[in-house]
C-alpha positions as CSV (number, residue, x, y, z in Angstrom):
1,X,0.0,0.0,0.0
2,X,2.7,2.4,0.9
3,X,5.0,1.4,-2.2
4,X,1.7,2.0,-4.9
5,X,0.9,5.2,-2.9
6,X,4.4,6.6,-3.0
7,X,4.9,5.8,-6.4
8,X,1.4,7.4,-7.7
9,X,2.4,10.6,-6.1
10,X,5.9,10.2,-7.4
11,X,4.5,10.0,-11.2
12,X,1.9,13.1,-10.2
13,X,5.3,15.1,-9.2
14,X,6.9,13.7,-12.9
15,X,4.0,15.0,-14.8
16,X,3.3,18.5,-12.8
17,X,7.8,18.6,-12.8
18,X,7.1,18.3,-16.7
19,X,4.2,21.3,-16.9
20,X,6.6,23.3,-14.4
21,X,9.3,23.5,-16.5
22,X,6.9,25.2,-18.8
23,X,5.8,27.8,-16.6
24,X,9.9,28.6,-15.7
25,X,10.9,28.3,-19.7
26,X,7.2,30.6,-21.1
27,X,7.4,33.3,-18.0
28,X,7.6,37.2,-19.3
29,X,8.2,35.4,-22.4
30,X,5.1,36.6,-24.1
31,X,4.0,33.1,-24.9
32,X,0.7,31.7,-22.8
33,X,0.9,28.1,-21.4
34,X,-1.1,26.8,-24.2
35,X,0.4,25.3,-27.1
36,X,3.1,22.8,-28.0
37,X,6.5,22.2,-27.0
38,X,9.2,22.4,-29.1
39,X,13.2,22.3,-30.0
40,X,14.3,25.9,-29.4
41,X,16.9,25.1,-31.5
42,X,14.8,23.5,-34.5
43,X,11.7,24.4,-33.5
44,X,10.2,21.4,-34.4
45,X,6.8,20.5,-32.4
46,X,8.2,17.6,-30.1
47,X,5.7,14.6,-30.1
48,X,4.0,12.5,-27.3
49,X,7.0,10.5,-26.8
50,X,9.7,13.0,-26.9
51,X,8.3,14.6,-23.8
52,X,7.7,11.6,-21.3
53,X,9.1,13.4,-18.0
54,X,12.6,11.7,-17.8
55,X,12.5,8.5,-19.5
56,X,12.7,10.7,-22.7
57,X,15.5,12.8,-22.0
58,X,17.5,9.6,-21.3
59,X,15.9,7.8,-24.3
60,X,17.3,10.5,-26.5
61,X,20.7,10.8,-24.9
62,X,19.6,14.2,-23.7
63,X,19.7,15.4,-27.2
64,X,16.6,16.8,-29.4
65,X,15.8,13.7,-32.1
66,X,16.1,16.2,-35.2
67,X,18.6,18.7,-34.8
68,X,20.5,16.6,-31.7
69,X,21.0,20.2,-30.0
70,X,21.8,19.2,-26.7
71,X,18.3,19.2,-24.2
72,X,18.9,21.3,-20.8
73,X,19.5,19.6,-17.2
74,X,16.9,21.5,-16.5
75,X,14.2,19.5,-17.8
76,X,14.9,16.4,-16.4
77,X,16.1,17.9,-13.3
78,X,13.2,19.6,-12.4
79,X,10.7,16.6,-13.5
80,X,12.6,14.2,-10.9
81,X,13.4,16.9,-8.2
82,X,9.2,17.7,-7.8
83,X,8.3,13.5,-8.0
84,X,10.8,13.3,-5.2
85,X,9.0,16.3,-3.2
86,X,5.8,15.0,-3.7
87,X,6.7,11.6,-2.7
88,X,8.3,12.5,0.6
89,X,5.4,16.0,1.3
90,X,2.8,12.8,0.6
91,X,4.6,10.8,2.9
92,X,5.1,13.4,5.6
93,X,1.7,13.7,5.9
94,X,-0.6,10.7,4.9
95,X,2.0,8.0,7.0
96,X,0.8,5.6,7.8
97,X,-0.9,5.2,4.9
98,X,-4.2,2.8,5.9
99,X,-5.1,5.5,8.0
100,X,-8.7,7.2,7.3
101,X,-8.3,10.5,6.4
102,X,-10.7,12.9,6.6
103,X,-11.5,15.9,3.5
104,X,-9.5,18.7,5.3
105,X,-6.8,16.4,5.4
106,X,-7.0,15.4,1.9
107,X,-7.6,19.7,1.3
108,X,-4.2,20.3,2.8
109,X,-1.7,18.0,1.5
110,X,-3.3,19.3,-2.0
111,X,-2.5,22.6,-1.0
112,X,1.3,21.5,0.6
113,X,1.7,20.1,-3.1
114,X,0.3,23.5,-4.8
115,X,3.1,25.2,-3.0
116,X,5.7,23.2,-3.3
117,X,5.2,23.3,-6.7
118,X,4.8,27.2,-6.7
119,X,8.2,26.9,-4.8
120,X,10.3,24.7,-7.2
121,X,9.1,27.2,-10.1
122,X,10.9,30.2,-7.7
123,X,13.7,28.1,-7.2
124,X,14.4,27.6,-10.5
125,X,13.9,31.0,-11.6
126,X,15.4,32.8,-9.2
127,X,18.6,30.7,-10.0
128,X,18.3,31.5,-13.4
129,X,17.1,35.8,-13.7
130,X,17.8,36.6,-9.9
131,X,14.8,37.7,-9.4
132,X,11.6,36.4,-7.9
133,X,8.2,37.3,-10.4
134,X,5.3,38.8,-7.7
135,X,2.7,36.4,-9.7
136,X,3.8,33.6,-7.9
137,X,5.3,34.6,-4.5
138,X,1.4,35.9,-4.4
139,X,0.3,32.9,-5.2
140,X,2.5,30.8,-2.7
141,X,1.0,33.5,0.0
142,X,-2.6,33.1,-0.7
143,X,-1.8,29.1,-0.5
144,X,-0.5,29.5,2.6
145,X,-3.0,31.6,4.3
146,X,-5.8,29.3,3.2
147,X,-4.3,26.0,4.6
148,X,-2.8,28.3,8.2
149,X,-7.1,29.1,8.2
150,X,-8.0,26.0,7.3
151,X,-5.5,24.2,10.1
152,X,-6.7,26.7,12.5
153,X,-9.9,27.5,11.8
154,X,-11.7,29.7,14.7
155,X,-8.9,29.8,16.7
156,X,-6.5,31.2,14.7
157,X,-7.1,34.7,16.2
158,X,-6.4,32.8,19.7
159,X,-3.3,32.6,21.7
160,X,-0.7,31.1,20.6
161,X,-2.1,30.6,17.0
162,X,-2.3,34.2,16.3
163,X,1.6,33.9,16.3
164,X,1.5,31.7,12.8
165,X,-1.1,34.6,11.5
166,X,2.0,37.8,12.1
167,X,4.4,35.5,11.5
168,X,4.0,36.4,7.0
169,X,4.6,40.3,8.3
170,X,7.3,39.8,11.1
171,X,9.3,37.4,9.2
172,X,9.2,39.8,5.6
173,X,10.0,43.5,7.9
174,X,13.9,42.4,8.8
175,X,13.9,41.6,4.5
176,X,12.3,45.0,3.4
177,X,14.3,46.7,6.0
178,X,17.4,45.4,4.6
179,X,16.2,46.1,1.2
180,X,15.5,49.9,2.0
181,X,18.5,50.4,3.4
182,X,21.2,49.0,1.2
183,X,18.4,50.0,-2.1
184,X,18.6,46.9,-2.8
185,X,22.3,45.8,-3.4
186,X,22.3,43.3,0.0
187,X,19.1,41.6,-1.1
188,X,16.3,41.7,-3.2
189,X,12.4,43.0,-2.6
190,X,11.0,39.4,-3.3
191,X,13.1,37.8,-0.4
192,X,10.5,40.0,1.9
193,X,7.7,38.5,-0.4
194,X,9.0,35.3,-0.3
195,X,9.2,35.5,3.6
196,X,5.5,35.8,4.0
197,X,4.5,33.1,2.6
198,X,7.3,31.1,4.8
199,X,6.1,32.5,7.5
200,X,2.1,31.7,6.9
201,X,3.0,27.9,5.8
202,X,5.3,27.0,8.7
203,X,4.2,29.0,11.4
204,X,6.2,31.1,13.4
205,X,8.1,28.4,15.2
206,X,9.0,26.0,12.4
207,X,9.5,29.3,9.8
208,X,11.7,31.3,12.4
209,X,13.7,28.0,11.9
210,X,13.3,28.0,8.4
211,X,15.4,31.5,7.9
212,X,17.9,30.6,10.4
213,X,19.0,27.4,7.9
214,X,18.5,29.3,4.8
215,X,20.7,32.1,6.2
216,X,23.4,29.2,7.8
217,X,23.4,27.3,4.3
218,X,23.3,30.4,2.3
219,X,26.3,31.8,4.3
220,X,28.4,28.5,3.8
221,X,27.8,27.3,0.7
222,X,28.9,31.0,-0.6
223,X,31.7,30.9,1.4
224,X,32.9,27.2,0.2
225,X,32.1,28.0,-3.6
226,X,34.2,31.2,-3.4
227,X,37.3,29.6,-1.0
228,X,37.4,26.6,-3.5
229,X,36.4,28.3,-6.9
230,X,37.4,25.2,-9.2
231,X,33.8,23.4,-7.6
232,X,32.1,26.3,-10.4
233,X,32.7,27.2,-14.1
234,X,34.7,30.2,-14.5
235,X,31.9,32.1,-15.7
236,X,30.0,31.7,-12.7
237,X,32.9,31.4,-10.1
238,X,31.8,33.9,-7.3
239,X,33.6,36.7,-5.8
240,X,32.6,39.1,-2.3
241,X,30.9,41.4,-5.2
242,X,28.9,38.1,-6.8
243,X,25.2,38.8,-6.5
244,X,23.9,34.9,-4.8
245,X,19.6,34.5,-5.3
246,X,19.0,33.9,-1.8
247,X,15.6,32.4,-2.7
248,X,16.4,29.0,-3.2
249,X,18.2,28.9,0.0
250,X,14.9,30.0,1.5
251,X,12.9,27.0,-0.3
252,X,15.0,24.6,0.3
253,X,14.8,25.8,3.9
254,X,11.4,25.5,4.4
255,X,10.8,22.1,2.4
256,X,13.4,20.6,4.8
257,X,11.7,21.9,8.2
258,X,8.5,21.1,6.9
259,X,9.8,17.6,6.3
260,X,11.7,17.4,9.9
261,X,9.9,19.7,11.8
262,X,13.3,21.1,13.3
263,X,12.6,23.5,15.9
264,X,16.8,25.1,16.4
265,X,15.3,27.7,19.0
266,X,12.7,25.7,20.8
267,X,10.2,28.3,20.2
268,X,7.6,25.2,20.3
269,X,8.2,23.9,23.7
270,X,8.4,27.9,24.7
271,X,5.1,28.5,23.5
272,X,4.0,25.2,24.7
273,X,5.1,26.2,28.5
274,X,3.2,29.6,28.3
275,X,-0.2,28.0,27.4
């Protein structure tokens, strides 16, 4: 049960991996979702079989079948890297599987998916423009609102849920105020954006967590990638004046405290003692 469970979720991530990638590839691009894919190098229209999520890219030798252009990481990367999340998100929160669950259940892991999925399209394209499109930190914020009211429900304006509910605002003010004051050059506008929605999905407790290990990994793998610069391409080898996304530190943050449910401060048990 937990093996055909798993894997339906992990073919669900292959598939929605496989639409991402065309949200990242088509944004501010001018082209809409609709329509089909093709060789940006040909552009040939690519057929069923040329775009099965992974099994295609290795089928072809990551090459495209006409023009043998060579096919990004990206695609396959992506398509694997959200079946993964999804398996292990599904797993964090149906185990043990045989359970009965009831609708709001059900409603919230569909909504952990929706932004998990909203977050692996930032990730990506932060790490590719530096920059992180409103359209979809906005959507990851609405997400998580609706599944902190839905968890909640009527006491969410109650003590010490109300924490989770200013946690979006408190977490994003330390980002906008380093924004303001540096006009940008420390770090970017949607870091702030991107904080609110942390903050709303994980709760003040788990998302106060959340920064800490973005800001810990951020600040270590920078300092690893520029003290051994061979790790990188030239091209991309980093120096103290190297502008590094800090988004994807922040997701990948936040998908591993959801997952573990690491609390470094012990806010929890504080919180706990003071009900």
């Amino acid at each position: 049960m937990e093996i055909l469970t798993l894997f339906f979720f992990a073919s669900l991530g292959l598939i929605i991996g496989s639409f991402l990638n065309v949200v990242i590839l088509r944004h501010n691009t001018g082209r809409g979702l609709h329509g089909r894919s093709g060789c940006f190098t040909c552009d040939r229209d690519l057929r069923w079989y040329e775009l099965i999520p992974v099994v295609s890219f290795l089928i072809q030798k990551g090459k495209c079948r006409s023009c043998e252009s060579t096919i990004s990481l990206q695609y396959p990367m992506v398509e694997f890297a959200t079946a993964v999340v999804f398996a292990l998100v599904s797993w964090n929160m149906l185990a043990p599987f045989y359970a009965m669950y009831s609708l709001i259940d059900i409603l919230l892991l569909l909504i952990a998916l929706f932004v998990f999925s909203i977050l692996i399209v930032i990730f990506v394209y932060d790490l590719y423009h530096k920059i992180i499109p409103d359209k979809f930190s906005l959507m990851f914020s609405v997400a998580a609102f609706i599944g902190l009211i839905i968890t909640h429900q009527s006491a969410l304006l109650t003590f010490p849920y109300y924490l989770d509910l200013l946690a979006g605002p408190i977490f994003a003010l330390p980002f906008y105020i380093l924004w303001k004051v540096s006009n940008g050059r420390w770090i970017g506008l949607g870091d702030a954006k991107l904080a609110i929605g942390i903050g709303w999905f994980l709760g003040f407790s788990s998302g106060l967590s959340a920064l800490a290990l973005a800001f810990w990994v951020g600040a270590a793998l920078s300092i690893l990638l520029m003290y051994i610069p061979s790790i990188l391409p030239k091209k991309h080898r980093l120096t103290w004046k190297s502008e590094v996304p800090f988004g994807p530190f922040l997701i990948f943050a936040t998908l591993v405290i959801y997952l573990t449910h690491l609390d470094f401060f012990g806010m929890s048990t504080f919180i706990y003692f003071l009900v």
